[in-house]
N, C-alpha and C positions, 0 to 999 in steps of 0.2 A: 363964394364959389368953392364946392366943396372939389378933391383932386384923390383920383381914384388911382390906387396905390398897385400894382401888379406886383403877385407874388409867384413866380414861375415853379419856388417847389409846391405850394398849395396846390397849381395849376395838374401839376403833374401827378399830386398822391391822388387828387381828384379823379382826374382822366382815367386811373389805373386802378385802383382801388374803393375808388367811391367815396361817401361818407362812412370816415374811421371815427369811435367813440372818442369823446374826447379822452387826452392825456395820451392817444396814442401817436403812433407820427409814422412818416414813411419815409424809408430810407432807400440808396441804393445798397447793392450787393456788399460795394466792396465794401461800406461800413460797417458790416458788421459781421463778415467774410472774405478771405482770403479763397478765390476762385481762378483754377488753371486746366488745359485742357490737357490729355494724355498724348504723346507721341509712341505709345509701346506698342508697336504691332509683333502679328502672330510668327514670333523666328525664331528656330532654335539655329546660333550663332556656338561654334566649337571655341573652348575659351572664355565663356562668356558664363559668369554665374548663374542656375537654376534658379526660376521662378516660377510661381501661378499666377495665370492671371485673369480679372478679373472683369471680363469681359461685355459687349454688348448686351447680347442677350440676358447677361447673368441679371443686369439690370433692368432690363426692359419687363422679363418677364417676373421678376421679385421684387418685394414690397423690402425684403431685406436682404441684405445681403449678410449670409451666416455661414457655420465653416462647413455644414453639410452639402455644400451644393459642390457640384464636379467642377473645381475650376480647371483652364488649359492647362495644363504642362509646355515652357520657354522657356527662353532664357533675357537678360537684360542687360546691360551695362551699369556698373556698381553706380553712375551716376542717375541711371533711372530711379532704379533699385531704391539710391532718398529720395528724390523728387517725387515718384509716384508711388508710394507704398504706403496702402490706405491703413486711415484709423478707425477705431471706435467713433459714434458720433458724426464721421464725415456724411454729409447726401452726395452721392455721386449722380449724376444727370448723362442721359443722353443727349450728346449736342450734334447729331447729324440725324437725315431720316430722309423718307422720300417727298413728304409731302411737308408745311409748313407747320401745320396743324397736328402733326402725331412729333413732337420736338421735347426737350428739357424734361423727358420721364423720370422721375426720382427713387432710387430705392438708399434705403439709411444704412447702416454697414454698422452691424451689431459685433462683428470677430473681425481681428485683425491679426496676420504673421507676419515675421521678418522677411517671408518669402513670398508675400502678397501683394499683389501691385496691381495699378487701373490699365487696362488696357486702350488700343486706339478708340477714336470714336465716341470717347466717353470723358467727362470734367470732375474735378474733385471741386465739392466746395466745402469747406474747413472754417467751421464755425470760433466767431470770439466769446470765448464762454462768458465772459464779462458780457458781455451785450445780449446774447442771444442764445435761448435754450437750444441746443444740436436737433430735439426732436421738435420744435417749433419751426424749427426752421426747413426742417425736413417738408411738412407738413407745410406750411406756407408756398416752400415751392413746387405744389404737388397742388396748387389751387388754381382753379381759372383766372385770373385775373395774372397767376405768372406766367400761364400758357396763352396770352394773350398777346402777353410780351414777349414774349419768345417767338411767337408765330410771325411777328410784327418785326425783329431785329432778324430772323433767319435769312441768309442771305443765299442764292444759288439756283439753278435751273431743273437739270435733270434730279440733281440728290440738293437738300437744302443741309444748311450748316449756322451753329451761330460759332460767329468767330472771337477768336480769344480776347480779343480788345471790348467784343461788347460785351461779354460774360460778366461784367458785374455793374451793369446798366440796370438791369434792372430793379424797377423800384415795389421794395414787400412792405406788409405791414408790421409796426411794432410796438406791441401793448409792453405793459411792465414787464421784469422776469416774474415774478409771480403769476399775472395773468396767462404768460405764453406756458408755463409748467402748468395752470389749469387747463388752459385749451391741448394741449400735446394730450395730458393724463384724460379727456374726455374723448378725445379722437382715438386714441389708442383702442380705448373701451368699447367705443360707436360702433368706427368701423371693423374691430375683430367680430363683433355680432355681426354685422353686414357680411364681412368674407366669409365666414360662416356658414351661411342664409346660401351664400353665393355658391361655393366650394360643394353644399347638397345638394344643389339644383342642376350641377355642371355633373356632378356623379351621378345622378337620374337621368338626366340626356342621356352621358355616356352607356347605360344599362338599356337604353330606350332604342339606342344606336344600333346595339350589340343585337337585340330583341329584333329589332327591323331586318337586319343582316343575314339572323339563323330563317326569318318567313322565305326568304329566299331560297333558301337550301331546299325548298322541296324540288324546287326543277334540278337538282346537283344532280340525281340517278340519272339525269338527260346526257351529261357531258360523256364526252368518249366512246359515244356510242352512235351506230346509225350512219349518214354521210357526212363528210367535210363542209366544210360553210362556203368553200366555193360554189356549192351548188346551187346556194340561197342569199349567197350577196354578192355584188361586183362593188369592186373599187368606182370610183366617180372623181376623176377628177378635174374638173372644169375650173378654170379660174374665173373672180367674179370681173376682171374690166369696168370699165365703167360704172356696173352692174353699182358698184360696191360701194358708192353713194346714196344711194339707196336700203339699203340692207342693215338688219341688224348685224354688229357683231358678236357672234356668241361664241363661248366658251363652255369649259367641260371640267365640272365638278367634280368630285370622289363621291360627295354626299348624295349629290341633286341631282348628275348627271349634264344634262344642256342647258344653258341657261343664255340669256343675255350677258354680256360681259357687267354694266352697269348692277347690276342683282349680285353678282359675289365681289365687285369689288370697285372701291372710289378712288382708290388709289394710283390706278394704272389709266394715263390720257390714251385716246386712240389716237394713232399714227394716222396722218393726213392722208397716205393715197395706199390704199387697202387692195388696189387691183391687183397684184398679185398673191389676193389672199384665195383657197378656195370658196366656192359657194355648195351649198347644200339647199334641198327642198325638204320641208315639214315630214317627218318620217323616216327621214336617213338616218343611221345610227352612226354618229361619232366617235371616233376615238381618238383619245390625247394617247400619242402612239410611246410618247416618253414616263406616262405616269398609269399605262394600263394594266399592268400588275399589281395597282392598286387599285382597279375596279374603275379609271376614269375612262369612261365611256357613257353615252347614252342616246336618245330619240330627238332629233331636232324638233322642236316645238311648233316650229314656225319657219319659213324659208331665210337666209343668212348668209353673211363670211365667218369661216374659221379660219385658223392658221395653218400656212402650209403645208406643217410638219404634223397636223392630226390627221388621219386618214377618212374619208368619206366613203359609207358604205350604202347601196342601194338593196332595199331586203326586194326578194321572189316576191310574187304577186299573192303565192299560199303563205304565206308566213307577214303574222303579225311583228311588226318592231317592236313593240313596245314589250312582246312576250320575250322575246326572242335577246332584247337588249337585258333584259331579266335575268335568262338564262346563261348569259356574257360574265354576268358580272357576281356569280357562284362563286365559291370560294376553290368547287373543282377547276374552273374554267380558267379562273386568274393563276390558280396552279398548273394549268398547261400551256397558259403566255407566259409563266415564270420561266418554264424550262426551254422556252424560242425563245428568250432576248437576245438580243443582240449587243455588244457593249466590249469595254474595254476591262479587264478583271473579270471576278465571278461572284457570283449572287452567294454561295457557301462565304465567302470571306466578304463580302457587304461591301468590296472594291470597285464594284461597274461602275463604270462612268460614264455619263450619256446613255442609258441601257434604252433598247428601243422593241417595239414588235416590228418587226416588217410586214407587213401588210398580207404578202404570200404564204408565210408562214400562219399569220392567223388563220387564215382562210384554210388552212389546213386542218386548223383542230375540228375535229367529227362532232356532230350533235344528232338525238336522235330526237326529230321536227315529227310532231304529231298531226293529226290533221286539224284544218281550222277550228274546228269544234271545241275540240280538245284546248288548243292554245288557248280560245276565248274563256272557256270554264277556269283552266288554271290560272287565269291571267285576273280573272273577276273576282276571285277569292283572296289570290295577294292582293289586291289593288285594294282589298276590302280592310283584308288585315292592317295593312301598312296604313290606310287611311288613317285609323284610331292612333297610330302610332307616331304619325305626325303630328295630329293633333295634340300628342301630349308635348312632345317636342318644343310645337311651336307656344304654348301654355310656359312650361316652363323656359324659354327661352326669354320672351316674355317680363315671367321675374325676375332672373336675372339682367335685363336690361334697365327694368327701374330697380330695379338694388344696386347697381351700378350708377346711376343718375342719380338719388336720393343721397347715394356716400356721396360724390363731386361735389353733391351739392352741400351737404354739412362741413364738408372741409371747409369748400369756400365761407362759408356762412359765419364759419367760427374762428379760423383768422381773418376777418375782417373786422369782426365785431359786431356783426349783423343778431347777433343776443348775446348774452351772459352765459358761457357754459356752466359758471356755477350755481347760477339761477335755475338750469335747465335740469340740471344733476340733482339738488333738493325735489325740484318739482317729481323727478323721475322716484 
């Protein structure tokens, strides 16, 4: 009677990583790093040594962390000041986020000063060079299989967190050092072509964007001229009650204008009882009355709830929305809701806070409304232009999104050991 032997770390490299080549093995964190979270929030404390620091975003949104980027200006306690004052080498991670699944983003921290340090909301993990290449490991925790785990160990409701005790639970994989300086030196290589690829397609949007923006300007000679928009919109504001079971919720793009909420974003649950949200019918034009200096306004698509705090506007029977929402969101038009906001501070010194349109004051800025005729020709022609110009948009958008999927996917692929990068490198 043969007696079958359970081996819970096989169990576990299995579960998490798959099948690793052989000679390699899977460890947890702490083996082969020293991993802690930061407690350095944004203070400047009189007394207290100046420091930078080195914050969420710096990581979130960079691959590295180098000495060009804008870090805060703070201050620390000399005993932060050793504790959290990053190296060469270190991955710093974000360990908090909103949802489980955007958690433990990594960027490698290429400069280091005596006056540099990690801020809240963010882990240092500090490789043993004996064990494990700094960009190996970098690169290992930047793969699905560690955001797996991490999605799986984040603990919390409204904001998730992986907490200090489980930060070095998790289980990487680990080929030789030789192997891992091959796989680091191939990734390094791969994915700079890929950002690359990425970095030109994200500057073609943005040209694409700019290009969309100025088609608009032909209706700009319309602003400031002719009568007030009270005469061709009334506020509406009905709440939906009950209604609001029923209803999509939609929200209000800079880009896109009205959208459903679900289409700009996964992030954000909806709140269970929505009655006191307003409602709107297909054809009212919306505005996010806090972000309309930035053009966030548009044509509800479809009947809906918005948020209370956007304003609901019903256009005249003569006047097209969707021409008319056009002509809103000019670059004259958003320059005569700049100079109505409302707020605390002033837009010359970038201090408003809460800056808002109040609704009566929009309605005050003049436009000079053509007759229908007119609307529908100028409105057929943008809508002509701008068509080709999403299309390229959404083309390029597109490849950037599998260039983005095909990098995850090589990372994973090559610390795992799902092929030889140096096999791959010859062939190449």
């Amino acid at each position: 009677m043969s007696v079958v032997v359970e081996d819970p770390v096989a169990d576990r490299v299995q579960k998490w990583l798959g099948d690793i080549p052989s000679g390699w093995s899977g460890v947890r964190l702490f083996e082969v790093a020293d991993a802690w979270t930061s407690n350095v929030d944004k203070h400047t404390v009189e007394g207290q040594p100046s420091v930078r620091l080195c914050n969420y975003v710096d990581v979130y949104k960079n691959a590295s962390i180098v000495g060009s980027l804008d870090f805060m200006a703070a201050t620390a306690t000399r005993e932060q000041i050793r504790k959290f004052r990053i190296r060469r080498g270190d991955t710093l991670i974000t360990k908090d986020s909103e949802t489980a699944d955007d958690i433990g983003v990594p960027a490698f921290v290429e400069y280091e000063a005596n006056d540099l340090i990690c801020g809240y909301h963010l882990a240092i993990v500090r490789p043993f060079t004996g064990r494990v290449v700094p960009k190996f490991l970098y690169w290992a925790l930047g793969s699905e299989p560690i955001a797996r785990q991490w999605g799986v160990i984040a603990a919390g409701v409204t904001r998730v967190g992986i907490r200090s005790t489980d930060l070095n639970k998790v289980t990487i994989p680990l080929p030789t050092l030789g192997e891992q300086r091959a796989i680091a030196d191939y990734l390094d290589q791969e994915t700079a072509q890929i950002d690359a690829l990425v970095a030109k397609q994200e500057e073609f949007v943005g040209l694409l964007r700019e290009r969309r923006s100025r088609a608009r300007e032909v209706l700009a000679d319309r602003v400031n001229h002719g009568e007030r928009l009270r005469w061709f919109l009334s506020e509406i504001d009905h709440r939906a009650g009950t209604r609001a079971v029923d209803l999509p919720l939609l929200s209000v793009s800079i880009d896109w204008g009205v959208r459903r909420r679900e289409e700009t974003t996964e992030k954000l649950s909806r709140a269970e009882d929505l009655g006191h949200y307003k409602s709107c019918l297909k054809g009212d034009i919306v505005v996010n009355r806090m972000r309309a200096f930035q053009g966030a306004l548009g044509v509800a698509p479809e009947d809906g709830v918005v948020s209370p705090d956007y304003a609901v506007l019903r256009v005249a029977s003569a006047v097209d929305s969707d021409w008319l929402s056009e002509l809103m969101r000019t670059k004259a038009f958003v320059g005569e809701i700049i100079l109505r906001l409302r707020g605390i501070g002033g837009m010359d010194s970038g201090n408003v806070r809460t800056p808002r349109i109040n609704t009566s004051d929009l309605l005050k800025i003049r436009a000079n409304v053509p007759d229908e005729d007119i609307q529908r020709t100028e409105l057929t022609n943008l809508v002509a232009e701008t068509a080709q110009i999403d299309a390229l948009i959404t083309r390029a958008e597109e490849h950037i999104t599998l260039a983005k999927e095909r990098r995850a996917a090589l990372i994973t692929a090559a610390v795992t050991g799902q092929f030889d990068v140096r096999t791959a490198r010859k062939a190449a």
